[in-house]
C-alpha positions as CSV (number, residue, x, y, z in Angstrom):
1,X,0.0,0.0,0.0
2,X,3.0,2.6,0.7
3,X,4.3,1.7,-2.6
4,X,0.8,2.2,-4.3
5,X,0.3,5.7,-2.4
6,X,3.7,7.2,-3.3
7,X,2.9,5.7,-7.3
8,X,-0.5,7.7,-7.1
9,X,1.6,10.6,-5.3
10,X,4.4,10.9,-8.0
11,X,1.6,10.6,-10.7
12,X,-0.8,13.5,-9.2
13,X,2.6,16.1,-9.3
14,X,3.5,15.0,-12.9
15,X,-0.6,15.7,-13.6
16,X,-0.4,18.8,-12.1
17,X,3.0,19.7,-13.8
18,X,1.1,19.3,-17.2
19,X,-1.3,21.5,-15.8
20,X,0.5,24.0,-15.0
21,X,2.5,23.7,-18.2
22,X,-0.5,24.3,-20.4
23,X,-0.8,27.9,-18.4
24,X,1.8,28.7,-20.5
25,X,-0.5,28.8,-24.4
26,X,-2.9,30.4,-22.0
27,X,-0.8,33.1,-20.9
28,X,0.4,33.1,-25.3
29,X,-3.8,33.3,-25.9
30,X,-4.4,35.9,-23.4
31,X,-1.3,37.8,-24.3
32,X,-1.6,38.6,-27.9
33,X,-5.8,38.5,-27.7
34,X,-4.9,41.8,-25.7
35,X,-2.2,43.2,-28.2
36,X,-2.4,44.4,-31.9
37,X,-1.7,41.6,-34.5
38,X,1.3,43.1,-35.8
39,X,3.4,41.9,-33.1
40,X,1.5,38.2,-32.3
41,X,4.2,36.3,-33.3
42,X,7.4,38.2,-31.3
43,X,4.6,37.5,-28.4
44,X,4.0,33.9,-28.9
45,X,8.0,33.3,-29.4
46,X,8.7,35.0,-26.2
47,X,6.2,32.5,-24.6
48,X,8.0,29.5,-26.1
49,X,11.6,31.2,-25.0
50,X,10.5,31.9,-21.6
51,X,9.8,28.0,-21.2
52,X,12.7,26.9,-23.0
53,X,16.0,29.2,-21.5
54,X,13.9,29.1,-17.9
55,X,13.6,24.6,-18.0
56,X,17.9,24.8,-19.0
57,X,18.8,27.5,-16.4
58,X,16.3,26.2,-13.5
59,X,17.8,22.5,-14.5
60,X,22.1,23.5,-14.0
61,X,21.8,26.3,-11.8
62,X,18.6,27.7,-10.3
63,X,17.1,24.5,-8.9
64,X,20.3,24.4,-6.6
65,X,19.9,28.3,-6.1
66,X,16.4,27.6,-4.4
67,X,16.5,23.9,-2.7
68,X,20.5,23.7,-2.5
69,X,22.5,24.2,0.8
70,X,20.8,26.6,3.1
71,X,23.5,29.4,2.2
72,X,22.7,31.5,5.7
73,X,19.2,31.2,4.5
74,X,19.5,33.7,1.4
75,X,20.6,31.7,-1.1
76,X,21.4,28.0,-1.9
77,X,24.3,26.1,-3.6
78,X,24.3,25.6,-7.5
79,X,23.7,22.6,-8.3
80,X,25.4,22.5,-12.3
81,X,22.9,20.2,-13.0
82,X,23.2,17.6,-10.3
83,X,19.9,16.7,-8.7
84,X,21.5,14.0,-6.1
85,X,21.9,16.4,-3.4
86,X,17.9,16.8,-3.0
87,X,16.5,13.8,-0.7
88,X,12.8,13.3,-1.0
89,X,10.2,10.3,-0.9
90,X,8.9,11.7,-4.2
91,X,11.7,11.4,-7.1
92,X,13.7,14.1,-7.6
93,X,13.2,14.2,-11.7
94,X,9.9,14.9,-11.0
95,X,9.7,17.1,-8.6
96,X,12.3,19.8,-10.5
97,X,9.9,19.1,-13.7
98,X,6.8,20.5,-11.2
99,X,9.4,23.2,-9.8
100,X,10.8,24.5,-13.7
101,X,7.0,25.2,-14.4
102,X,6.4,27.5,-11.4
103,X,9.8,28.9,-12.5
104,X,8.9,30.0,-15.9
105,X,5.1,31.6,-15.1
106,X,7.2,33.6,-13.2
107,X,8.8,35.4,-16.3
108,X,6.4,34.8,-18.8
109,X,4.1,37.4,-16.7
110,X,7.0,40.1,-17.2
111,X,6.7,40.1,-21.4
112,X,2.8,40.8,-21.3
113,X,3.5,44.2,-19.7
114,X,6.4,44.8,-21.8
115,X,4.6,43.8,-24.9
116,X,4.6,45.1,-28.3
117,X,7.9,47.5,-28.1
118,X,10.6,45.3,-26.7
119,X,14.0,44.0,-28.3
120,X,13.8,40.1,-28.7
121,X,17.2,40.2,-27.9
122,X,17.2,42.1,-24.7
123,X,14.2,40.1,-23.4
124,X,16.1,36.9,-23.7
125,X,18.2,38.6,-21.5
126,X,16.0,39.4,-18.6
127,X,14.0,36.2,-19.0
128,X,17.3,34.8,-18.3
129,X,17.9,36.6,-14.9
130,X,14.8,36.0,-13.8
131,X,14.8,32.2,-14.2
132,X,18.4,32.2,-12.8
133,X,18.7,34.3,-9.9
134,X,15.8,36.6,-9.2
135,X,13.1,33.7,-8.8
136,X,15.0,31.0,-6.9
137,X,16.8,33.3,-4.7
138,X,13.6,34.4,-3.4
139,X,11.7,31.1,-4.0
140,X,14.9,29.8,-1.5
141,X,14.1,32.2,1.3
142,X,10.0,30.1,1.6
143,X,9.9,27.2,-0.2
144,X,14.1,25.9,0.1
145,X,13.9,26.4,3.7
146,X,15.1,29.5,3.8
147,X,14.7,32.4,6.5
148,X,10.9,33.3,5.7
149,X,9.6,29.6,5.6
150,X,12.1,28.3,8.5
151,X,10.0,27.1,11.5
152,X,12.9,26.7,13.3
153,X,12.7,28.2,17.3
154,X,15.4,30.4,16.6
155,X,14.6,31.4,13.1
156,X,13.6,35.1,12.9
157,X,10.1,34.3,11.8
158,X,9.7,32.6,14.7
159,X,11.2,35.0,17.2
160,X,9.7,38.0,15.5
161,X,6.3,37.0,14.9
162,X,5.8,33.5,16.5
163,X,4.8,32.1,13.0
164,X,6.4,31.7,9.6
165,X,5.8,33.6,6.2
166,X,2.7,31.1,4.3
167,X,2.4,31.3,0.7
168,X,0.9,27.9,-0.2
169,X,1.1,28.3,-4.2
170,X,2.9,31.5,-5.2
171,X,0.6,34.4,-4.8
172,X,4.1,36.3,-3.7
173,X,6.9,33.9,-4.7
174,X,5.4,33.6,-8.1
175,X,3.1,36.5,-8.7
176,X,3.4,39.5,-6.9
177,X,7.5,39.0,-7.9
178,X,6.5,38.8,-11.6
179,X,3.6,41.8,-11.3
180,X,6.5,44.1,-9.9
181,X,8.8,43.2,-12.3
182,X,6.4,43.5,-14.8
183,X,5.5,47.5,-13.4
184,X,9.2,48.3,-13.1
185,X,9.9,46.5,-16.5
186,X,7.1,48.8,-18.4
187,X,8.3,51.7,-16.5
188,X,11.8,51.7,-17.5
189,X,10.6,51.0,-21.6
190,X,7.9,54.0,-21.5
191,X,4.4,54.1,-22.9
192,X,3.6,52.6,-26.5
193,X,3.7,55.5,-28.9
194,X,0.5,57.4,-29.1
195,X,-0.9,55.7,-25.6
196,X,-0.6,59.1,-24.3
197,X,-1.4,62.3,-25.8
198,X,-0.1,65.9,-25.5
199,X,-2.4,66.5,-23.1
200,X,-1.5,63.6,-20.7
201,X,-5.1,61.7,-21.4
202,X,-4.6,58.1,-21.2
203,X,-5.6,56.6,-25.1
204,X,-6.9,53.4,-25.2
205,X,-4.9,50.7,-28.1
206,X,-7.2,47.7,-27.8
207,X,-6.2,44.1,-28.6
208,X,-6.9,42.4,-31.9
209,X,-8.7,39.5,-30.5
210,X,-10.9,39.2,-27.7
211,X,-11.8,35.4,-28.5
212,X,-8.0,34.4,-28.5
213,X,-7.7,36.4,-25.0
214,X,-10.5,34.1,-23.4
215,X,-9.5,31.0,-24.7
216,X,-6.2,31.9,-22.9
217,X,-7.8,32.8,-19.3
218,X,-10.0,29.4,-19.8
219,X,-6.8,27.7,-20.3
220,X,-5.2,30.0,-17.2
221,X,-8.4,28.7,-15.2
222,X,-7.9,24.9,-16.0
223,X,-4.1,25.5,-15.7
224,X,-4.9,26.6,-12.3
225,X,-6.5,23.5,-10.8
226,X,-2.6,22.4,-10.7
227,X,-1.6,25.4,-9.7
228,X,-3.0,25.0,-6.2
229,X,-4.0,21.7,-5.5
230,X,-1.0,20.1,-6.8
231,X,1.0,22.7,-4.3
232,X,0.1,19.5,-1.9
233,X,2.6,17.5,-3.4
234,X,0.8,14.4,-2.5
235,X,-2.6,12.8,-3.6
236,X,-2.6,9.8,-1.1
237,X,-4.2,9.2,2.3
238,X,-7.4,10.5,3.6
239,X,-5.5,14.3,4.7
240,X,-4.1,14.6,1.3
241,X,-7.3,14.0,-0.4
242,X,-9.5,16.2,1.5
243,X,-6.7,18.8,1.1
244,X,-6.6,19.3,-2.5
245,X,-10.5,18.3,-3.1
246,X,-10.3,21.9,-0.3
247,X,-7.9,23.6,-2.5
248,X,-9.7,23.2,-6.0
249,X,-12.9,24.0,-4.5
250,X,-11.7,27.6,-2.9
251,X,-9.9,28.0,-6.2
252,X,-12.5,27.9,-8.4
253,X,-15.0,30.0,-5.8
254,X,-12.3,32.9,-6.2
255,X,-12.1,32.7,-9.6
256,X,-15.8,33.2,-10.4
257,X,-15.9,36.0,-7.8
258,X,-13.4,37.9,-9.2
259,X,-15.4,37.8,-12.5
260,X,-18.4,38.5,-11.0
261,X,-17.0,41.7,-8.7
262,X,-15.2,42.7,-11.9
263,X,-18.2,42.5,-14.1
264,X,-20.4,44.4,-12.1
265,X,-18.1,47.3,-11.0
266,X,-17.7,48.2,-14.9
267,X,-21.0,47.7,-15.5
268,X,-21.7,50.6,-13.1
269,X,-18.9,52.5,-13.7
270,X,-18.8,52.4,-17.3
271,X,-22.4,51.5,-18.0
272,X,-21.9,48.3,-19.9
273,X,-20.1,45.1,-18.9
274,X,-16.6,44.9,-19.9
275,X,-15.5,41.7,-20.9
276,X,-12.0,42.2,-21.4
277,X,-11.6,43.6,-17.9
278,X,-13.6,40.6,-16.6
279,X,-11.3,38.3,-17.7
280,X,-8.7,39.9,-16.0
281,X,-11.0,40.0,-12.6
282,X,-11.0,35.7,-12.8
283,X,-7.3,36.2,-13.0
284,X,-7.5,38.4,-10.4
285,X,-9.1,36.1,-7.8
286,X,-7.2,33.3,-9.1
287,X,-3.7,35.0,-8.0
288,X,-5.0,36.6,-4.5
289,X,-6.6,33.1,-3.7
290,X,-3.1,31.1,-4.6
291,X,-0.9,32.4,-1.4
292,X,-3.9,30.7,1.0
293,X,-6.1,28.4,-0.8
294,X,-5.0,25.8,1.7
295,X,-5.8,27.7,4.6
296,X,-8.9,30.0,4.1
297,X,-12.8,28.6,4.2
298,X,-15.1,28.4,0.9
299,X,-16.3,31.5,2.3
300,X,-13.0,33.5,2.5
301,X,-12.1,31.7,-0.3
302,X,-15.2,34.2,-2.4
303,X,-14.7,37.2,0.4
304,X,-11.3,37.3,-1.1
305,X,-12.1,36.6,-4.7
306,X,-14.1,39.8,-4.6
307,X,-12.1,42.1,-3.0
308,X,-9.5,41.5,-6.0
309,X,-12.0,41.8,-8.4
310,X,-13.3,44.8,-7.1
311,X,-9.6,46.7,-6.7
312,X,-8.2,45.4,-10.0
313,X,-10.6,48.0,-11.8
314,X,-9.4,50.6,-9.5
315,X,-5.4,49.2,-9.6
316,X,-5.5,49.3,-13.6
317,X,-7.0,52.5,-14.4
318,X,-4.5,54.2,-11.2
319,X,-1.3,52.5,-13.0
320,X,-2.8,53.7,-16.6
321,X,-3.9,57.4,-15.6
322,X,-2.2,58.2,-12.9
323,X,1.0,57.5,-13.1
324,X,1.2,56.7,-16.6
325,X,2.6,53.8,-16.6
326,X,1.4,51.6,-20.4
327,X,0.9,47.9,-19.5
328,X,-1.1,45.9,-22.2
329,X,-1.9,43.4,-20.3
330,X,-2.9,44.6,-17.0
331,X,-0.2,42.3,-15.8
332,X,0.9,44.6,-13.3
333,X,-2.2,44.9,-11.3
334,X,-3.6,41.1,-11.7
335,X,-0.4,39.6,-10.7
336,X,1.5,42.6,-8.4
337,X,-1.6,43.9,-6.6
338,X,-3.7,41.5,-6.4
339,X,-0.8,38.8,-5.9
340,X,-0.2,41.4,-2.4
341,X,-3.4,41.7,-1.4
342,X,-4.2,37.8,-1.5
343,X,-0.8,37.2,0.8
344,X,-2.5,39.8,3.2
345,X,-5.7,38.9,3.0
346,X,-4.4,35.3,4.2
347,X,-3.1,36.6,7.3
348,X,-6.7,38.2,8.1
349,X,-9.0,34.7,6.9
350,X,-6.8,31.9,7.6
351,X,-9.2,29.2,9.7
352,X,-6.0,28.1,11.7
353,X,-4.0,31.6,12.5
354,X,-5.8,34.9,10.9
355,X,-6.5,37.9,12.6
356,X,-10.1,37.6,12.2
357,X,-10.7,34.1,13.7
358,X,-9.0,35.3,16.7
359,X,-5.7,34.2,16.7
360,X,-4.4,37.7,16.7
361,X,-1.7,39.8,15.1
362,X,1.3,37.7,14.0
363,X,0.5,36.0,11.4
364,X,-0.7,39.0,9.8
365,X,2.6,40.8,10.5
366,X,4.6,37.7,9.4
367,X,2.4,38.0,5.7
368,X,3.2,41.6,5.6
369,X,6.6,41.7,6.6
370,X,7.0,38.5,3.8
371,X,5.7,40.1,0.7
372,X,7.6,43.5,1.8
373,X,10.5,41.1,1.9
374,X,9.9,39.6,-1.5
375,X,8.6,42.4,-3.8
376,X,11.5,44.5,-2.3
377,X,13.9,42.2,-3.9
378,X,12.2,42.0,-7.0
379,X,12.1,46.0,-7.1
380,X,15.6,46.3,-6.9
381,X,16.9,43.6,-9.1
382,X,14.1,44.8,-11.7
383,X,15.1,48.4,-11.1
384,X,18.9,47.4,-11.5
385,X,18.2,44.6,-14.7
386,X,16.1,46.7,-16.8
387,X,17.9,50.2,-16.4
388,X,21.2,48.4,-16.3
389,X,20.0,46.5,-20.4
390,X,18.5,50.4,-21.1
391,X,21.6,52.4,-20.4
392,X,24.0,49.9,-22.2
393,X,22.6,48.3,-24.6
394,X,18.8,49.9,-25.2
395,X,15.4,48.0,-24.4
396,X,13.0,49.2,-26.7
397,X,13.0,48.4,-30.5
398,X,13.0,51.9,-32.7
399,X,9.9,53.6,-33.3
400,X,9.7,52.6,-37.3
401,X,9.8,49.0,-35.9
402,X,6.9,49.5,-33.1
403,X,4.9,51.3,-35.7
404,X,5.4,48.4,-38.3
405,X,5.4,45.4,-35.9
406,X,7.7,43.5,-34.2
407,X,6.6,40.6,-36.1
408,X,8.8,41.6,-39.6
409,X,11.7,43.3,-38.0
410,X,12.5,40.7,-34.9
411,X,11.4,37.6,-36.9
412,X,11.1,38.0,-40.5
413,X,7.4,36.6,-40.9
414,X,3.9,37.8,-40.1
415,X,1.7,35.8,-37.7
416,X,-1.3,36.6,-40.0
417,X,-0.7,36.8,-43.9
C-alpha cells in the first residue's frame, strides 16, 4: 500500500505539472488576444523562450539556487545540473519538472506588460535573470527552507512573529515578484507610442482579439487547478485528499468571484459590462486566492475573490492614468496587486492563524513583513536589470519597428498573412 500511495503521489505532481505547463498557451492566448496583430508572433516566441532558456537554467543552476544548501538562509548552492543532493520520498526528476514550471510563469508574466515595443534580444536577457537568480533566490528564502519559511525556534520568523511567512502556491513567490517586475519592466521601456497624448489623457490601443484572449484565461483557469491543489505534493491518504479536493474548491470560488466583482463594477462605472476587464477579474481572484487556498474557508475563499476583483478595476486605471505607466496586459495589477493583497488577506481569513478568527496579530505581520521582503527584492533587481539593459545596450526596438510590428523586424514573418 506505501508503494501504491507514493505511485499515485508521483503521478498527481506529474498531472499537475502538465497543468501548469498548459498555463503557458494560455498566458500566449491571453497575451496577444490583448495586443495588436502586428506583433502576435514576437509575443507567442517570447512565450515558447521563456519555457525553453527558464527549464535549461532552472535544471544547471537555479534548482540548486532555491532547494540547495541553506547558504545562511538567502541563497542555496548551484547545483550544475546535479539533482543527487535533494532527498525526498517523491523522485527528484519529478519534482524539479513541477518546480521548472512555477519557475517559468514567473517570467512569462513580465513580457505581457512589456509587450509590443521590446527588443527580442534584450528580453532573452531578462527572461534569463529571472529564471536564474531573481526567482530562486527568493523562491529559496520560503519554499528551500530558507529564512521566511524556516520554523525553526530560533529562526527570525519565529522569534519575531511567533509564525512563519505562508504562501501555499505562489501568490508572492510567483506572482506579486513577476507583477513588480512587470511594473518596473514597463516603467523603465515607457508608454507605447501614441498611448498618451499631449495632453496627458490616457488613449486606449485595444487588442486584436478578444476570442484568442478568453480561450487563454480558460486555459489559465484549468491550468490553475494544478496550480494550487498540486502545491500539496501528494494525492494519497485520507489528509491529502480532502486537502486538495479543499484547495480546488476555494480555487474555483475565487475565480468566479473575481469575474463577478469585476463584471459588475464596470457595469456601473462604465455602463456596460466589460468583458475584457472581466477576464482579468478571474485572474484576479485566481492570483489573490493562490498564497492561501489551503488555509482559508469556501467562504474567505469568495470574500477574497471579490475584494480582488473589485480593486483590479481601481489598480488598472490608477497604474494607466495616474502614473502613466502603459501595460497591455494589465499584468501589473492582476499579478502585483492582487498577488499582495491575497498574501495579506491570508493573514486576516486563515481558519487556523488569521487575525479575524482570533488568533491575533502575528501571522498578519509575518504575511506583511514577507511580501515586503519579497517584492523589495524583486524591485531592486528589476530596477537594477532593466535600467542596467537600457543604459547599455537599449530596451525598446525603434519607433519605425513599433509602428510596423515586431513581427517583420524581430522575426522576419507575419503571424497573419
Amino acid at each position: 500500500m506505501e508503494e501504491i500511495g507514493l505511485s499515485l503521489d508521483t503521478v498527481w505532481m506529474l498531472l499537475a505539472a502538465m497543468l501548469v505547463f498548459w498555463m503557458q498557451p494560455g498566458f500566449a492566448l491571453c497575451e496577444a488576444g490583448f495586443t495588436r496583430s502586428k506583433n502576435t508572433a514576437n509575443i507567442l516566441m517570447k512565450n515558447f523562450v521563456d519555457f525553453m532558456f527558464g527549464s535549461l537554467l532552472f535544471f544547471f543552476i537555479g534548482f540548486g539556487f532555491m532547494f540547495g544548501s541553506d547558504g545562511a538562509g538567502f541563497i542555496g548552492a548551484p547545483n550544475w545540473g546535479d539533482l543527487s543532493f535533494f532527498k525526498s520520498d517523491l523522485p527528484v526528476e519529478g519534482f524539479i519538472i513541477f518546480q521548472t514550471v512555477f519557475c517559468a510563469t514567473a517570467a512569462t508574466i513580465v513580457s505581457g506588460a512589456m509587450a509590443e515595443r521590446t527588443k527580442f534580444s534584450m528580453y532573452l536577457v531578462y527572461s534569463a535573470v529571472i529564471s536564474l537568480v531573481i526567482y530562486p533566490v527568493e523562491g529559496h528564502w520560503t519554499w528551500g527552507g530558507g529564512w521566511l519559511g524556516s520554523d525553526a525556534a530560533d529562526g527570525f520568523m519565529m522569534q519575531t512573529f511567533g509564525t512563519v511567512f505562508h504562501d501555499f502556491a505562489g501568490s508572492a513567490i510567483v506572482h506579486s515578484v513577476g507583477g513588480v517586475l512587470a511594473l518596473i519592466g514597463a516603467m523603465a521601456l515607457g508608454p507605447r507610442l501614441g498611448k498618451y497624448g499631449k495632453d496627458g489623457k490616457s488613449r486606449a490601443i485595444p487588442g486584436h482579439n478578444l476570442t484568442m484572449a478568453a480561450l487563454g484565461v480558460f486555459i489559465l483557469w484549468l491550468g490553475w487547478f494544478g496550480f494550487n491543489p498540486g502545491s500539496q505534493l501528494a494525492a494519497s491518504g485520507e489528509v491529502n485528499r480532502v486537502a486538495i479536493s479543499h484547495v480546488f474548491l476555494t480555487t474555483n470560488l475565487a475565480a468566479v468571484a473575481g469575474g463577478v466583482a469585476t463584471m459588475f463594477v464596470t457595469w456601473f462605472k462604465y455602463g456596460k459590462p466589460s468583458l475584457s476587464l472581466t477576464l482579468n477579474g478571474i485572474l484576479a481572484g485566481l492570483v489573490g486566492i493562490t498564497a492561501g487556498c489551503d488555509v482559508v474557508s469556501p467562504v474567505g475563499a469568495v470574500i477574497i475573490g471579490l475584494v480582488c476583483g473589485v480593486v483590479l478595476v481601481y489598480a488598472i486605471e490608477f497604474i494607466d492614468h495616474k502614473l502613466h505607466i502603459d501595460d497591455p496586459v494589465g499584468a501589473s495589477s492582476v499579478h502585483g496587486v492582487c498577488g499582495i493583497l491575497g498574501t495579506l488577506m491570508t493573514g486576516l481569513l486563515s481558519t487556523s492563524e488569521g487575525l479575524f478568527y482570533g488568533h491575533g496579530w502575528g501571522f498578519i505581520g509575518a504575511q506583511s513583513f514577507g511580501i515586503l521582503a519579497i517584492d523589495l527584492w524583486a524591485a531592486v533587481c528589476g530596477f537594477i536589470l532593466f535600467y542596467a539593459i537600457k543604459k547599455i545596450h537599449g530596451l525598446r526596438v525603434e519607433s519605425r519597428v513599433e509602428e510596423e510590428g515586431l513581427d517583420v523586424y524581430e522575426h522576419g514573418e507575419n503571424c497573419y498573412n
